[in-house]
C-alpha positions as CSV (number, residue, x, y, z in Angstrom):
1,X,-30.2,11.4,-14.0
2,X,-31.1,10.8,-10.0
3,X,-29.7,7.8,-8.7
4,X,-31.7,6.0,-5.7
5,X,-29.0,4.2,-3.7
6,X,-31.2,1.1,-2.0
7,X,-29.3,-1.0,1.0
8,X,-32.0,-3.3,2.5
9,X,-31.6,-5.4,5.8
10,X,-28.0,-6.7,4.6
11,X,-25.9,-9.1,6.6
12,X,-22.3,-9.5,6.0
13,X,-19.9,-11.9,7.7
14,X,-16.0,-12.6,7.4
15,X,-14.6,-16.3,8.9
16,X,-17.9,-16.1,10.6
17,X,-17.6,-12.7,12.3
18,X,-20.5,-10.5,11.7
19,X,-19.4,-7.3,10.4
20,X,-22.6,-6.0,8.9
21,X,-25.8,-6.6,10.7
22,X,-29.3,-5.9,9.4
23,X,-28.3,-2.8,7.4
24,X,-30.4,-0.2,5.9
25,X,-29.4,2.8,4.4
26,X,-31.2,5.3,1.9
27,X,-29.2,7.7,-0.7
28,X,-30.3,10.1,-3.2
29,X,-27.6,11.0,-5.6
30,X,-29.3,14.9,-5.8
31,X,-27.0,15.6,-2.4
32,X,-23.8,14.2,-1.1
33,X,-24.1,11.5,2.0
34,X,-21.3,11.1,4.4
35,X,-21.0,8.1,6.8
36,X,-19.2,8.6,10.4
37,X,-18.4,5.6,12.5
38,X,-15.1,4.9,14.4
39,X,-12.6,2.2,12.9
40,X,-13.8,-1.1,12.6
41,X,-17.0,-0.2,12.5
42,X,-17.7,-1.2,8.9
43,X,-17.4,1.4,6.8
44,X,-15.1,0.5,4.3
45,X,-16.8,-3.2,4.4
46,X,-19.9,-1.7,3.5
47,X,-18.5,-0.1,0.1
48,X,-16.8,-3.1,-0.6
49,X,-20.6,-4.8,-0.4
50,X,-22.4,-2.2,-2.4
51,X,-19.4,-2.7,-5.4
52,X,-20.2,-6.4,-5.0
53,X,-16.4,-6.8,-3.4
54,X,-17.6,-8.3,-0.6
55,X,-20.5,-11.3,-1.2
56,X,-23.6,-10.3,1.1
57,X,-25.3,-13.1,2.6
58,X,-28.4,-11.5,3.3
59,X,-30.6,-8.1,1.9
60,X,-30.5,-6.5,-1.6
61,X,-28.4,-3.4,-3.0
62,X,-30.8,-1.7,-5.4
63,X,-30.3,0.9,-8.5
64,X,-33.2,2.9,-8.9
65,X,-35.0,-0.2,-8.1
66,X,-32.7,-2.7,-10.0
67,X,-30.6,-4.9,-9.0
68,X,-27.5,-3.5,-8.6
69,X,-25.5,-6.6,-7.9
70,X,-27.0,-8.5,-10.7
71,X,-25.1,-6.7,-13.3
72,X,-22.1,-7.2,-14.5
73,X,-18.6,-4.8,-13.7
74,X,-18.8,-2.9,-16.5
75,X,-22.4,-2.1,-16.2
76,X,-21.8,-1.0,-12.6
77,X,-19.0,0.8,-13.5
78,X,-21.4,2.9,-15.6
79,X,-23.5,3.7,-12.8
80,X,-21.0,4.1,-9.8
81,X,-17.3,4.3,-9.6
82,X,-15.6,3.4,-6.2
83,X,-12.4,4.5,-5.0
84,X,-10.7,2.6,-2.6
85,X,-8.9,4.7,1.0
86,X,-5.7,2.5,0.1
87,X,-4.2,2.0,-3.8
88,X,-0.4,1.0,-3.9
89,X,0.4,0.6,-7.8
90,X,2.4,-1.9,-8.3
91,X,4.1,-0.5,-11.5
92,X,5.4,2.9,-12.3
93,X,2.5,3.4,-14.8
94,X,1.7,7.2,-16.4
95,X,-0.8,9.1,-14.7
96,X,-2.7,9.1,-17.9
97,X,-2.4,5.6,-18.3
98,X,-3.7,5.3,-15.2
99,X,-7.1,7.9,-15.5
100,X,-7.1,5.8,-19.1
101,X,-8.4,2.8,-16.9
102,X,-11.4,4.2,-16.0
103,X,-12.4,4.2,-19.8
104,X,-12.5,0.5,-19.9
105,X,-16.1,0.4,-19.1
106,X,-16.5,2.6,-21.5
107,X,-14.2,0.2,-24.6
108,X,-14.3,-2.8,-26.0
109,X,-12.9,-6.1,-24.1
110,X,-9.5,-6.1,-26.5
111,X,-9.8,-2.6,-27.5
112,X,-7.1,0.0,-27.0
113,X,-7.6,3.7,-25.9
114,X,-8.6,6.0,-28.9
115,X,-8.1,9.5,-28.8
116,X,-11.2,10.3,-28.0
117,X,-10.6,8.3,-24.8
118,X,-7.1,10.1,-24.4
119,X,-8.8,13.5,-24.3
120,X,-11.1,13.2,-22.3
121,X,-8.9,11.3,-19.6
122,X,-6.9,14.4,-20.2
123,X,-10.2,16.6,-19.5
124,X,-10.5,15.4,-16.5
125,X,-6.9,15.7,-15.2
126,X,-6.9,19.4,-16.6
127,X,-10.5,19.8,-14.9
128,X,-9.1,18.8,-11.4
129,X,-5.9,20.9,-12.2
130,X,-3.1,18.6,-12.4
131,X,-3.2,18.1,-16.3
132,X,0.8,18.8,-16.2
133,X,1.1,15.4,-14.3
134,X,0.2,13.1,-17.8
135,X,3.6,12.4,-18.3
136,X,4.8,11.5,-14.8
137,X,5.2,8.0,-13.0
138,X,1.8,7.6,-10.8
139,X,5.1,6.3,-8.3
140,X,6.7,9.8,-8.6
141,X,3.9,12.0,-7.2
142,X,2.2,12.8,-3.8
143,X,-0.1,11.4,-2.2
144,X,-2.9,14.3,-2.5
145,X,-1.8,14.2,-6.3
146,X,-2.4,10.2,-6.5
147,X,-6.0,10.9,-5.0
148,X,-6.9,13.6,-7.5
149,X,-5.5,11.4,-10.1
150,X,-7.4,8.4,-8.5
151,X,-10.5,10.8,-8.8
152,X,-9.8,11.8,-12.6
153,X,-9.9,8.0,-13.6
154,X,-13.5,7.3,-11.7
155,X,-14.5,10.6,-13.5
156,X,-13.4,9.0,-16.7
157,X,-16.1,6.4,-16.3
158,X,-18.6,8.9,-16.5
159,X,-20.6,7.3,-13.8
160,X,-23.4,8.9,-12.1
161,X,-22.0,8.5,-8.4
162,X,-19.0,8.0,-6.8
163,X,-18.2,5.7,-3.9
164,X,-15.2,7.7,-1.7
165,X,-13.5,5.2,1.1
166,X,-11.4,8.0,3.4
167,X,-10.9,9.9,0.9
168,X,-8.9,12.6,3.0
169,X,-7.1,10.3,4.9
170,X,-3.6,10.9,3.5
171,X,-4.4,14.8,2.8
172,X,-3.0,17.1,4.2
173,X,-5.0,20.1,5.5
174,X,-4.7,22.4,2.3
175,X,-5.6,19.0,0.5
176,X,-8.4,18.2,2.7
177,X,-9.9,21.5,2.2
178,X,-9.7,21.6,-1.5
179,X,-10.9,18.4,-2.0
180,X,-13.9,19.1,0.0
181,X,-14.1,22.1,-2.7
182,X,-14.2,19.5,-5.5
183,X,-17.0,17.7,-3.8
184,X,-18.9,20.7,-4.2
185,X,-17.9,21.3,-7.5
186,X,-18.9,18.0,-8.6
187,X,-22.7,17.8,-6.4
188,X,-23.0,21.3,-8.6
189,X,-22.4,18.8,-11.9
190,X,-24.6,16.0,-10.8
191,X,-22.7,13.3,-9.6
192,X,-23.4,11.9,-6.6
193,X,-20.7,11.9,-3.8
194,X,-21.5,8.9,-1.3
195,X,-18.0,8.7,1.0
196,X,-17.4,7.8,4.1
197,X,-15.2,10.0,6.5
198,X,-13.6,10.0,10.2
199,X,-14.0,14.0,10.4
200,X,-17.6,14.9,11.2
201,X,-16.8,18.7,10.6
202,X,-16.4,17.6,6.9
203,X,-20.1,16.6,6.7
204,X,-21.0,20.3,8.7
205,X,-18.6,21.8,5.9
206,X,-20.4,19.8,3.0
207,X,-23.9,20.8,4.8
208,X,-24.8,16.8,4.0
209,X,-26.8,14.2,4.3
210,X,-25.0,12.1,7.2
211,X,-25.3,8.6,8.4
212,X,-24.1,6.9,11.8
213,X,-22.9,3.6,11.7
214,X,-22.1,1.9,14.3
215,X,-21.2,-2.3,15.3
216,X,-22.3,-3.0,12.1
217,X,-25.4,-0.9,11.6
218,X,-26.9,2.4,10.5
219,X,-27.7,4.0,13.6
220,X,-29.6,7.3,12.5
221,X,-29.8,9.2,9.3
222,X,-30.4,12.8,8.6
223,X,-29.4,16.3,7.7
224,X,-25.6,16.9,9.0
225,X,-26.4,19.5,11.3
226,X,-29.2,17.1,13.0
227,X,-26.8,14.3,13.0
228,X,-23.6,15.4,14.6
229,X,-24.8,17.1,18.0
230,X,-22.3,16.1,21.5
231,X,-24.8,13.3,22.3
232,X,-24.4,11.3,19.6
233,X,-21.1,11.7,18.8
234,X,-19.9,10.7,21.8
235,X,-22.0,8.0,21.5
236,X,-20.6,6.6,18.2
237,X,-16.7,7.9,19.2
238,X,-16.5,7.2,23.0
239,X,-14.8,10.3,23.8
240,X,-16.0,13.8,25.1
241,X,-17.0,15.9,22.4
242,X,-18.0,19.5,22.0
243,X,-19.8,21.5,18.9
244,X,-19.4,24.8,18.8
245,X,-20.2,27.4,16.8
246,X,-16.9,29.5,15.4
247,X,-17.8,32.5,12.8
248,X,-20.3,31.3,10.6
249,X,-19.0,27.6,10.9
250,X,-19.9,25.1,13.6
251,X,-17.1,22.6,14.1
252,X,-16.2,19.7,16.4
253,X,-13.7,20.1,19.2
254,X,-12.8,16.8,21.0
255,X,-11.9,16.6,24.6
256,X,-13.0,18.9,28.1
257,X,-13.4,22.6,27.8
């Protein structure tokens, strides 16, 4: 099923600082969207909003023209999974204890994991290749493993769309490659990939649908190789920056040349 992602004209504000102004933004779950922005632009705010996280004082998030922040967390949980850019665990819990969480959407309130559950959390860890993790401490592995295992418990919700907050920050560049892989993967499966993203060359490499945001807004929408030209780029960053065209790839090279 397509998903239509809705944001209309929000406001959000924080000790009365206004961190989202007058937002609009349009997403079809068919492709994979990307948002760019610098830091503190209001990125992560904004997913945080569309979870229902963050209270918006203004606007409406819609679900295929529904209400999205009139239902309840479970019911949204069926729709969308988010995953945060930061998740310390505060206990040394198994990784598939930890993909088991994403089934509670899926149980009863006092209901305990059946097998059914416990395979397919293990589906998902073996699907994203790290089914010989099951038995470890979530505490014990790597970051690139904790996001993969991050991403096997949304997957366990079986939503239709996933909500990524930098989710390559802490990857290294083989990580950040193969990730971009799974994205791929998963648009091929049809689940939505919304996620927002400091590298513009990841949005050339997904061949996306990218959004600017910047001081609080949506700025320009479009196709990512419309979006992320010098001009506005170096508009949004406020640094000099170059695209180029390298082999069949075009990339992003800040700085003179």
């Amino acid at each position: 099923m397509v998903l239509i992602l809705n944001i209309k004209n929000i406001d959000f504000s924080y000790s009365e600082k206004n961190i989202i102004q007058d937002l609009s933004l349009r997403y079809d779950s068919k492709k994979t969207m990307c948002i760019l922005g610098a830091n503190g632009t209001g990125k992560s705010t904004l997913l945080k909003c569309i979870m229902g996280e963050n209270k918006i004082q203004k606007g409406q998030i819609l679900i295929n023209d529904e209400d999205l922040l009139a239902l309840n967390p479970r019911e949204r949980a069926r729709k969308i999974a988010y995953i945060p850019q930061n998740h310390h665990p505060s206990f040394a819990f198994k990784v598939i204890d930890v993909v088991l969480m994403g089934r509670t959407s899926k149980m009863g309130y006092f209901a305990t994991p059946s097998k059914q559950d416990t395979a397919i959390a293990m589906d998902y860890l073996d699907y994203l290749g790290i089914a010989p993790l099951a038995q470890k401490a979530y505490t014990d592995i790597s970051g690139g493993e904790r996001q993969l295992v991050m991403i096997a418990s949304a997957l366990s919700q079986e939503p239709e769309m996933l909500l990524l907050d930098e989710p390559t920050a802490h990857l290294d560049f083989g990580n950040q490659y193969r990730f971009l892989e799974l994205v791929k993967k998963l648009q091929k499966e049809g689940i939505g990939i919304c996620m927002t993203t400091h590298f513009p060359d990841h949005a050339l490499q997904l061949q996306s649908e990218t959004a600017l945001m910047n001081h609080g807004k949506i700025v320009e929408t479009g196709t990512a190789k419309d979006i992320i030209t010098e001009d506005k780029l170096r508009k949004i960053y406020g640094i000099e920056i170059h695209v180029e065209n390298i082999g069949h790839r075009r990339v992003c090279v800040p700085g003179e040349i």
